[in-house]
PyMOL Python script that loads the backbone (N, CA, C, O; Angstrom):
from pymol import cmd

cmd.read_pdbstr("""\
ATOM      1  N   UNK A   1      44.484  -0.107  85.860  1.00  0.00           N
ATOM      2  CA  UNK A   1      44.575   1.079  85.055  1.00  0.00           C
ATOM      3  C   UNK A   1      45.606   0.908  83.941  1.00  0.00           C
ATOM      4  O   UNK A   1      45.593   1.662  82.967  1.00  0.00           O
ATOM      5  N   UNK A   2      46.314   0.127  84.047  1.00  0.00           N
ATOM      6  CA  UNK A   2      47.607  -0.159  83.354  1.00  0.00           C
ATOM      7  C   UNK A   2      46.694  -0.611  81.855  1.00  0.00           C
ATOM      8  O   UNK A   2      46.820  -0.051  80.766  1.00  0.00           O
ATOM      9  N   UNK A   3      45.993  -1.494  82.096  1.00  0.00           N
ATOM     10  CA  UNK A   3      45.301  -2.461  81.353  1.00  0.00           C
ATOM     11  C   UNK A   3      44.479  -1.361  80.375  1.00  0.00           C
ATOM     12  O   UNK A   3      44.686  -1.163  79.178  1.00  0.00           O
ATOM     13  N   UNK A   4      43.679  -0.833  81.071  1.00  0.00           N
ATOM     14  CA  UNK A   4      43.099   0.451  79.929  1.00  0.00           C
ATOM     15  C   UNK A   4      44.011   1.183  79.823  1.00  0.00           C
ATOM     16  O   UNK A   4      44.086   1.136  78.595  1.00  0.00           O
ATOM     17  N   UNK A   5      44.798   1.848  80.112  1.00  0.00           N
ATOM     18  CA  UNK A   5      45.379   2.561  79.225  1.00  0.00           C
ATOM     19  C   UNK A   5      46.497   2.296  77.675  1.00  0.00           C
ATOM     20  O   UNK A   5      47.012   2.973  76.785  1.00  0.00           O
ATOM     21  N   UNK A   6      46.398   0.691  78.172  1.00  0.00           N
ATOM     22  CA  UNK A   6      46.940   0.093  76.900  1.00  0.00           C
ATOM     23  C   UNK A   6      45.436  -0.014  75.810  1.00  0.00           C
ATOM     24  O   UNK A   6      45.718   0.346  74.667  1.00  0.00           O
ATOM     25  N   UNK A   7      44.596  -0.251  75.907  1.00  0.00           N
ATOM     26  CA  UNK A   7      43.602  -0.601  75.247  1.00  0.00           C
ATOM     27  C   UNK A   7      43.174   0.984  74.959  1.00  0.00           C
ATOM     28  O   UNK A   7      42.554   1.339  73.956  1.00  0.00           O
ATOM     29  N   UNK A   8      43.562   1.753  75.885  1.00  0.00           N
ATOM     30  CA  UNK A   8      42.695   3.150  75.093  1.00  0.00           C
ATOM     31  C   UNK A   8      43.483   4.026  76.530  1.00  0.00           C
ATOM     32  O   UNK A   8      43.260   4.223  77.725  1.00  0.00           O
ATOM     33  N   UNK A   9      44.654   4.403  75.342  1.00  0.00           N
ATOM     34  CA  UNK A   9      45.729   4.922  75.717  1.00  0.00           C
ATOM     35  C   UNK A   9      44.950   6.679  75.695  1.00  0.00           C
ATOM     36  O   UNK A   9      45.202   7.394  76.665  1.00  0.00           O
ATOM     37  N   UNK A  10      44.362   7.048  74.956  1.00  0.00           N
ATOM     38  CA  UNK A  10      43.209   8.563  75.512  1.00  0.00           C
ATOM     39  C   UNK A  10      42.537   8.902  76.563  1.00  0.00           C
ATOM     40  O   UNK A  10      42.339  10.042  76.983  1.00  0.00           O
ATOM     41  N   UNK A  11      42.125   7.745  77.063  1.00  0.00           N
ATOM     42  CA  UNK A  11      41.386   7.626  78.014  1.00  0.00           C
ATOM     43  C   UNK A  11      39.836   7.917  77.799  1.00  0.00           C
ATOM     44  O   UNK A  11      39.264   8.427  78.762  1.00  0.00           O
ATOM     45  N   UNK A  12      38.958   7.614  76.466  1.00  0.00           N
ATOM     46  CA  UNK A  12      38.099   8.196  75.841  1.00  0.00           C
ATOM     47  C   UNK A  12      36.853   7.509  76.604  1.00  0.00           C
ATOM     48  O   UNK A  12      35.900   8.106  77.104  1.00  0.00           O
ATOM     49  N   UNK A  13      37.121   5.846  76.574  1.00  0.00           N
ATOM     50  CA  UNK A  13      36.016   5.159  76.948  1.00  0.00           C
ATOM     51  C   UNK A  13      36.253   4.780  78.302  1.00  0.00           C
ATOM     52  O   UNK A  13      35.795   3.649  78.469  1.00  0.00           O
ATOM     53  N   UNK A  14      36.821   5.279  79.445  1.00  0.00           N
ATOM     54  CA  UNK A  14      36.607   4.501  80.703  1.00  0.00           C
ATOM     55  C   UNK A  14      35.957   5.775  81.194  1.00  0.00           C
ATOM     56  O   UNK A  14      35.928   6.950  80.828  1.00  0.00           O
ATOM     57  N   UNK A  15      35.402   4.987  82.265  1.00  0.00           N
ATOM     58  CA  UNK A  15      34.818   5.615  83.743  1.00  0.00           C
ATOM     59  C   UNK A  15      35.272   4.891  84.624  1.00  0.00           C
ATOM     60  O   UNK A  15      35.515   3.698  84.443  1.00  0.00           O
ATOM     61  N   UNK A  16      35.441   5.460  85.633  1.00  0.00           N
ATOM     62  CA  UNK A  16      35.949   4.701  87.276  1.00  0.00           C
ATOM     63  C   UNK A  16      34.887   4.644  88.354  1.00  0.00           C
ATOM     64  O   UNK A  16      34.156   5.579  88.681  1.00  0.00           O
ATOM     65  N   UNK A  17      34.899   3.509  88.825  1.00  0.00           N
ATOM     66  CA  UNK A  17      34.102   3.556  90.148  1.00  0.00           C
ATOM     67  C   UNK A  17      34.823   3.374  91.098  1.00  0.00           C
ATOM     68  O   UNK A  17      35.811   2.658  90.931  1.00  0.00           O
ATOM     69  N   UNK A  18      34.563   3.962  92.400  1.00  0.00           N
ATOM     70  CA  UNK A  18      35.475   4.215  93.387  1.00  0.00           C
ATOM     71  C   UNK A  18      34.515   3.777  94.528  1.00  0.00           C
ATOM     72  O   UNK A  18      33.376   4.220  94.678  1.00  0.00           O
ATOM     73  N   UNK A  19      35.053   2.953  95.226  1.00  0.00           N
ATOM     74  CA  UNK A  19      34.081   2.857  96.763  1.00  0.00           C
ATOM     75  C   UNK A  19      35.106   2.721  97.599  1.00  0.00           C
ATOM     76  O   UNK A  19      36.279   2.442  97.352  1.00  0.00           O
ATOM     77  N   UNK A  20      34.424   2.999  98.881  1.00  0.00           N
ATOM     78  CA  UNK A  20      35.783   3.235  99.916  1.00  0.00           C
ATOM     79  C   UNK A  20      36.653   4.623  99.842  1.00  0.00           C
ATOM     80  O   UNK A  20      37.770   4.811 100.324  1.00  0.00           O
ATOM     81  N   UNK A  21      35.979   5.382  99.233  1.00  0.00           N
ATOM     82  CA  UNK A  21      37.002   7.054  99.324  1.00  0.00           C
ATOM     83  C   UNK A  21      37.222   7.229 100.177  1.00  0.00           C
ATOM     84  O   UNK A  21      38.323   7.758 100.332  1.00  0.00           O
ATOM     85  N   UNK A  22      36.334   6.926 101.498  1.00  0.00           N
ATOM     86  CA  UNK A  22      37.177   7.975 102.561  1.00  0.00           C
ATOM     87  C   UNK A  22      37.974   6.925 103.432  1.00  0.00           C
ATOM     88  O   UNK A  22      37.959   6.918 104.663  1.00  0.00           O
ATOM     89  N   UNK A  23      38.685   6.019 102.619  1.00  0.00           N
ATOM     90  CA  UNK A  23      39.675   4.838 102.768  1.00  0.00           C
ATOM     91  C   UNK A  23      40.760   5.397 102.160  1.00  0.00           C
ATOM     92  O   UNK A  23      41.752   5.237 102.869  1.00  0.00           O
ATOM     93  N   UNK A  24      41.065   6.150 100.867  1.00  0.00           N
ATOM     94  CA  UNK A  24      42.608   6.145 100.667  1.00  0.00           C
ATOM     95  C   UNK A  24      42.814   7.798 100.999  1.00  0.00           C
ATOM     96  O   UNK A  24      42.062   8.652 101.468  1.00  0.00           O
ATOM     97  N   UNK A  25      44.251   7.809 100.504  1.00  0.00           N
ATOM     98  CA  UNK A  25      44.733   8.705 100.383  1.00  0.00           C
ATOM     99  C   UNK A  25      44.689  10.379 100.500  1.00  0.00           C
ATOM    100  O   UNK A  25      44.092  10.966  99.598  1.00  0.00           O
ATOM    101  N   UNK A  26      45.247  11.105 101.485  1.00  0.00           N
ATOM    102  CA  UNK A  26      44.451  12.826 100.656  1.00  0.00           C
ATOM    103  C   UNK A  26      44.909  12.758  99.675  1.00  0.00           C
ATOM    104  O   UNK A  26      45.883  12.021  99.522  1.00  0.00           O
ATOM    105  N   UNK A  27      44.394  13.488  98.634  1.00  0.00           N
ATOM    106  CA  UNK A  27      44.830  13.811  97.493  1.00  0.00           C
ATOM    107  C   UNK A  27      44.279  13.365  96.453  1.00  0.00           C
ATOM    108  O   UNK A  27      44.352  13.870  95.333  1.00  0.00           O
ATOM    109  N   UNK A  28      43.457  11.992  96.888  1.00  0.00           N
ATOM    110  CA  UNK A  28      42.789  10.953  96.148  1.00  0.00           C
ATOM    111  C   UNK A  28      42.181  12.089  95.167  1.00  0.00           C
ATOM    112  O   UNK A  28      42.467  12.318  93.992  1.00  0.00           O
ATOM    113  N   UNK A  29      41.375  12.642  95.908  1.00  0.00           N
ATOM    114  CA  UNK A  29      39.519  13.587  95.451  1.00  0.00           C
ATOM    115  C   UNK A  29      40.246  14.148  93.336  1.00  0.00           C
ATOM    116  O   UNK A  29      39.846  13.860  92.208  1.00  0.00           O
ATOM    117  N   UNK A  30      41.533  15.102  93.945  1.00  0.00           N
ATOM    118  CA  UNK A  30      41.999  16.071  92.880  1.00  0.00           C
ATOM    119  C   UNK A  30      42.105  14.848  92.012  1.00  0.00           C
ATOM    120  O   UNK A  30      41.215  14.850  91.162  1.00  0.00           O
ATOM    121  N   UNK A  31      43.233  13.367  91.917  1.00  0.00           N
ATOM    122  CA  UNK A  31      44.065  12.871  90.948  1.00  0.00           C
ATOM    123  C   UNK A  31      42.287  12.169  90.140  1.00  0.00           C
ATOM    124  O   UNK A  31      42.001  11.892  88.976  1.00  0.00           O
ATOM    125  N   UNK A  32      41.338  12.099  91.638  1.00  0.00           N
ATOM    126  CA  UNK A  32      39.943  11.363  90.415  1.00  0.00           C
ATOM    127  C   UNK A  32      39.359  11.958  89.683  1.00  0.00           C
ATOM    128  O   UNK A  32      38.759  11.482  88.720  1.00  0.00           O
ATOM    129  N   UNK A  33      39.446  13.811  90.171  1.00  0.00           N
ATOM    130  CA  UNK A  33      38.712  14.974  89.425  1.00  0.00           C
ATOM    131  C   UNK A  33      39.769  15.465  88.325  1.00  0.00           C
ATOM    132  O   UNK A  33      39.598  16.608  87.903  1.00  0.00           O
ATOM    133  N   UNK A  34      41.069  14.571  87.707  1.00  0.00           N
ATOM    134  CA  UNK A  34      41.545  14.796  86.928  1.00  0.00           C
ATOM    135  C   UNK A  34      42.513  16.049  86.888  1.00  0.00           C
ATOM    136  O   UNK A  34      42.679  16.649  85.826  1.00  0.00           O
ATOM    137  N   UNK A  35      43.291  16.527  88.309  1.00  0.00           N
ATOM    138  CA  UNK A  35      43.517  17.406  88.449  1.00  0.00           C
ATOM    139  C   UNK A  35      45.250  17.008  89.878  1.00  0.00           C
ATOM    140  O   UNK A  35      45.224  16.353  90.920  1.00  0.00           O
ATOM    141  N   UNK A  36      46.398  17.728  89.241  1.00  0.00           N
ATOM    142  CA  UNK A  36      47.364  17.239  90.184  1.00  0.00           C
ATOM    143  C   UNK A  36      48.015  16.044  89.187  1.00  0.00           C
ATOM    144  O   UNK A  36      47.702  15.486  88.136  1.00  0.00           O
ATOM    145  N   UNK A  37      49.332  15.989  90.359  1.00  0.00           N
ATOM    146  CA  UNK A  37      50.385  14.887  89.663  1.00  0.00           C
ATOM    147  C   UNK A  37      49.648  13.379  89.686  1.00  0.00           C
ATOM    148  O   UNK A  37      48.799  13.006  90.496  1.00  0.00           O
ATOM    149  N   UNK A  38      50.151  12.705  88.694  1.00  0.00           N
ATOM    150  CA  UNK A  38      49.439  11.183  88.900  1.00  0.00           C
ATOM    151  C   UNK A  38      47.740  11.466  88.368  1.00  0.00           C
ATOM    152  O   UNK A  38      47.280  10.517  87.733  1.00  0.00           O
ATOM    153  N   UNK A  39      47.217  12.123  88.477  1.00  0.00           N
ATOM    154  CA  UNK A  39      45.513  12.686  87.689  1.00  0.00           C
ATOM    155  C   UNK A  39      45.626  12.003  85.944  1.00  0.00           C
ATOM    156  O   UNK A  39      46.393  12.172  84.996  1.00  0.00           O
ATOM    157  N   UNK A  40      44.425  11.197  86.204  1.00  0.00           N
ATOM    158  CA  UNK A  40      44.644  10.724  84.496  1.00  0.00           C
ATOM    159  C   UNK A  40      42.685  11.825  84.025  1.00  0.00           C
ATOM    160  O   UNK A  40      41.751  12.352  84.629  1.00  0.00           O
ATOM    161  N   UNK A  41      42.995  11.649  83.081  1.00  0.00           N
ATOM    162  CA  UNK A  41      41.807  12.788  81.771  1.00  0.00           C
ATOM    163  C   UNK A  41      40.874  11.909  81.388  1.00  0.00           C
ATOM    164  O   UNK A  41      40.889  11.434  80.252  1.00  0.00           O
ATOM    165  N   UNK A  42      39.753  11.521  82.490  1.00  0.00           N
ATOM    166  CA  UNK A  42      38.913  10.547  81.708  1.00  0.00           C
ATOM    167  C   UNK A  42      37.841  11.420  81.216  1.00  0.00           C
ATOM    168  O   UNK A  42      37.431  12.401  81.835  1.00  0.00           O
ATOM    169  N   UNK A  43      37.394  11.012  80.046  1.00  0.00           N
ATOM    170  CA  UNK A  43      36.459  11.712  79.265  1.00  0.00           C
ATOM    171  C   UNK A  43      35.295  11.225  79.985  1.00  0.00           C
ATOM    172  O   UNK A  43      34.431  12.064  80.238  1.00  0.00           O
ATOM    173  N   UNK A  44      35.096   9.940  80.389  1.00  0.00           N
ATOM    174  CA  UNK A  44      33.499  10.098  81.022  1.00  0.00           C
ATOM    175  C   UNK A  44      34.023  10.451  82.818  1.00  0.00           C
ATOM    176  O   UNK A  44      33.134  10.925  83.527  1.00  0.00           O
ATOM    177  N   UNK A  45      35.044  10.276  83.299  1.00  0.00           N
ATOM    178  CA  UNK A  45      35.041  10.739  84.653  1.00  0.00           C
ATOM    179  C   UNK A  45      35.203  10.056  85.919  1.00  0.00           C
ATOM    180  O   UNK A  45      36.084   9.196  85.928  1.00  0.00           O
ATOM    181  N   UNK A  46      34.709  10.198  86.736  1.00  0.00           N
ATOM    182  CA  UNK A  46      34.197   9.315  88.023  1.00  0.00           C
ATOM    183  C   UNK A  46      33.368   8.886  88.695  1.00  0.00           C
ATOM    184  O   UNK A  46      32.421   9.669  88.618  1.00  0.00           O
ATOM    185  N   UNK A  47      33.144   8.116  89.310  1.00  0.00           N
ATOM    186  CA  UNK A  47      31.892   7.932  90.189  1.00  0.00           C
ATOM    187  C   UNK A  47      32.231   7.249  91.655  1.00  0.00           C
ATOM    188  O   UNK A  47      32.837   6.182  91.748  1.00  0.00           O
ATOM    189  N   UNK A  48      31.758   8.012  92.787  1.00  0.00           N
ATOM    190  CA  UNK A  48      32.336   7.399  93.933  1.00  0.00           C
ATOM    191  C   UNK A  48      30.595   6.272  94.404  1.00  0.00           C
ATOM    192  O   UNK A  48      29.419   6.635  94.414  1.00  0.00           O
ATOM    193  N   UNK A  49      31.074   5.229  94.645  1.00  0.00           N
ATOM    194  CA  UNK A  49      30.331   4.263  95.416  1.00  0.00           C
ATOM    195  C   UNK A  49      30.020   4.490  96.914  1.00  0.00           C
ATOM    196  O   UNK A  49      30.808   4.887  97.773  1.00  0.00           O
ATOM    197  N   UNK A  50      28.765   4.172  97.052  1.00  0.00           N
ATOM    198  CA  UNK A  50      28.580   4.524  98.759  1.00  0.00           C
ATOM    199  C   UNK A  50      28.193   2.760  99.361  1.00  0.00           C
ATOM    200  O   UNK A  50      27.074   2.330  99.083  1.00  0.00           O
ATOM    201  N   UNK A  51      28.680   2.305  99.760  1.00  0.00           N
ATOM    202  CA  UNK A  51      28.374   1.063 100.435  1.00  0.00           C
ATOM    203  C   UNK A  51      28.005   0.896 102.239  1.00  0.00           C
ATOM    204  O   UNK A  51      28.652   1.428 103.141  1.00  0.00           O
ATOM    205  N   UNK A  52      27.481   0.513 102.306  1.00  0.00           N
ATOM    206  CA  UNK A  52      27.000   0.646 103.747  1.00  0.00           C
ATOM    207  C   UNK A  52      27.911  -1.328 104.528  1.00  0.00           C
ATOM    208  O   UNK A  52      27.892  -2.518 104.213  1.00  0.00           O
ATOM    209  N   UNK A  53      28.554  -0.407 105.643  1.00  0.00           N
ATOM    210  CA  UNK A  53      29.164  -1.980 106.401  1.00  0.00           C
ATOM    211  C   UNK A  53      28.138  -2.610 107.463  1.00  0.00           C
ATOM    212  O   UNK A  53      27.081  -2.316 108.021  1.00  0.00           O
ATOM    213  N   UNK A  54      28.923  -3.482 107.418  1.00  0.00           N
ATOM    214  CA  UNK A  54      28.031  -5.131 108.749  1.00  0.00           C
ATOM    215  C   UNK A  54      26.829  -4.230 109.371  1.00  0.00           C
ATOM    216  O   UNK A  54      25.602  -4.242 109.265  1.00  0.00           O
ATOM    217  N   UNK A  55      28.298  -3.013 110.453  1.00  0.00           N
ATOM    218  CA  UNK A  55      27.058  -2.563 111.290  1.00  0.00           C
ATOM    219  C   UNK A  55      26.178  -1.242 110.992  1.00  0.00           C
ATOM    220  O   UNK A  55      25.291  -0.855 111.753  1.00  0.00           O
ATOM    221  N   UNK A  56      26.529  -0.612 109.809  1.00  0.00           N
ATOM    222  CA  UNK A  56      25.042   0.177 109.227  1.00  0.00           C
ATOM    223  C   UNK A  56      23.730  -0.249 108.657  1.00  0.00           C
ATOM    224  O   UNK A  56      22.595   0.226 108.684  1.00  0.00           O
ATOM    225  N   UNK A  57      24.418  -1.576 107.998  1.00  0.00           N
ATOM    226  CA  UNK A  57      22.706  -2.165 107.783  1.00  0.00           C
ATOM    227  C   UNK A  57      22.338  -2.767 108.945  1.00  0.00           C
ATOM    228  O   UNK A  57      21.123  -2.964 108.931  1.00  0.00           O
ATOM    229  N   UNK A  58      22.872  -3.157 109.972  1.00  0.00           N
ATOM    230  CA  UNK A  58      22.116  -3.741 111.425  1.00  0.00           C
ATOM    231  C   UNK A  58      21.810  -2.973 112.232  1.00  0.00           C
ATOM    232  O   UNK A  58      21.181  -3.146 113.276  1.00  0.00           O
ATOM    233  N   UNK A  59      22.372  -1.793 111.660  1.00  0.00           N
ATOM    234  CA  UNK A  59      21.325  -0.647 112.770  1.00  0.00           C
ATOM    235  C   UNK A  59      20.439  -0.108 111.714  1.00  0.00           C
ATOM    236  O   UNK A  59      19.466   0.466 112.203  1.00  0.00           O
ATOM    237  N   UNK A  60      20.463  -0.109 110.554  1.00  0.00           N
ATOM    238  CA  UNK A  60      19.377  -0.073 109.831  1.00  0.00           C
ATOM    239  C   UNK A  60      20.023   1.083 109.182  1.00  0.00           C
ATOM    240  O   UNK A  60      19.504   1.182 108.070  1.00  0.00           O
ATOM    241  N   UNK A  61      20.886   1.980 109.343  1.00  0.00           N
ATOM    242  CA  UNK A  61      20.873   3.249 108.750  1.00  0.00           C
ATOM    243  C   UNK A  61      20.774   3.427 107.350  1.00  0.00           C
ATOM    244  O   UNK A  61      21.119   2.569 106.538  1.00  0.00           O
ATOM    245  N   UNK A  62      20.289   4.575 107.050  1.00  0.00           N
ATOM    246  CA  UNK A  62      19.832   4.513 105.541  1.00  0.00           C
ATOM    247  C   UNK A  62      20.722   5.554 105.144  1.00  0.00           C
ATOM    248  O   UNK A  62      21.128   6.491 105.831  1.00  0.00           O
ATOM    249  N   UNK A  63      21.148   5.103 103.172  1.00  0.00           N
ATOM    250  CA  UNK A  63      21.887   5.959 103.129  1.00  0.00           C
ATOM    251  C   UNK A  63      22.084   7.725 103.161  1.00  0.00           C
ATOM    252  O   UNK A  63      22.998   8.518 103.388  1.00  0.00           O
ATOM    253  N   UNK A  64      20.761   7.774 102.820  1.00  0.00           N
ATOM    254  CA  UNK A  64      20.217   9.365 103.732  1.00  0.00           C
ATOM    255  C   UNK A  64      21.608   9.734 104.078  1.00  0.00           C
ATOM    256  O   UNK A  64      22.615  10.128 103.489  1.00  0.00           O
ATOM    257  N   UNK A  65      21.193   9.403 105.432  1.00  0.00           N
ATOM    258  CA  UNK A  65      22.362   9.109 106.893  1.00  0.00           C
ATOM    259  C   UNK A  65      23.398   9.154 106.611  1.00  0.00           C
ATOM    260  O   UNK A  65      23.995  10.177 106.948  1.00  0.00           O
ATOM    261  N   UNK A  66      24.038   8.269 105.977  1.00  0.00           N
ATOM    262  CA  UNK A  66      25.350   7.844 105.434  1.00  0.00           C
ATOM    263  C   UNK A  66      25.624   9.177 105.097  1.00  0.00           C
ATOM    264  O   UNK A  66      26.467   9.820 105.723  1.00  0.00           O
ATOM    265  N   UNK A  67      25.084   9.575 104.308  1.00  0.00           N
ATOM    266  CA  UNK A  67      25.667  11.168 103.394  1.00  0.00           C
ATOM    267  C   UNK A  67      26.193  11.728 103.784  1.00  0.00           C
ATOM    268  O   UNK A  67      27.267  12.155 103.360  1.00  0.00           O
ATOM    269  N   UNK A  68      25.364  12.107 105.317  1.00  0.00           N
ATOM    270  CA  UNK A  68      25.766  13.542 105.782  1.00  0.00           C
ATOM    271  C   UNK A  68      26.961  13.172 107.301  1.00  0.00           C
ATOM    272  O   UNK A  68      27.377  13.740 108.310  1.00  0.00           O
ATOM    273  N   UNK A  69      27.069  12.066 106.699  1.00  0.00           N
ATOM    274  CA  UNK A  69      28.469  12.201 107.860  1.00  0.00           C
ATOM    275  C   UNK A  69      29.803  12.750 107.283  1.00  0.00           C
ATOM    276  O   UNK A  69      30.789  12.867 108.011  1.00  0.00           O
TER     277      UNK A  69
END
""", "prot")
cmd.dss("prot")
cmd.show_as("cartoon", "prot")
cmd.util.cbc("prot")
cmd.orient("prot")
């Protein structure tokens, strides 16, 4: 983040992808929805990634599934 915000100190042209959310932090959700201390103003926003591990694709689960946990 350091890196874009030197290159585009507005924050005009990034978007973030995020996988693993329900890996960090509380608080994460507000600072990605641009909202709270540490929250940066991205003009295009966020996007959270859904990745499925070892044992969801070997039990086959689909991300359907995944969702609603």
């Amino acid at each position: 983040m350091k890196l874009a915000k030197e290159f585009d100190p507005q924050c005009l042209r990034q978007l973030i992808a995020v996988s693993k959310i329900d890996k960090y932090d509380k608080g994460i959700a507000e600072k990605l929805l641009g909202r709270g201390p540490g929250a940066m103003q991205l003009k295009l926003g966020c996007i959270a990634v859904l990745n499925r591990n070892q044992d969801e694709i070997d039990e086959n689960i689909s991300f359907e599934e995944m969702k609603k946990r």
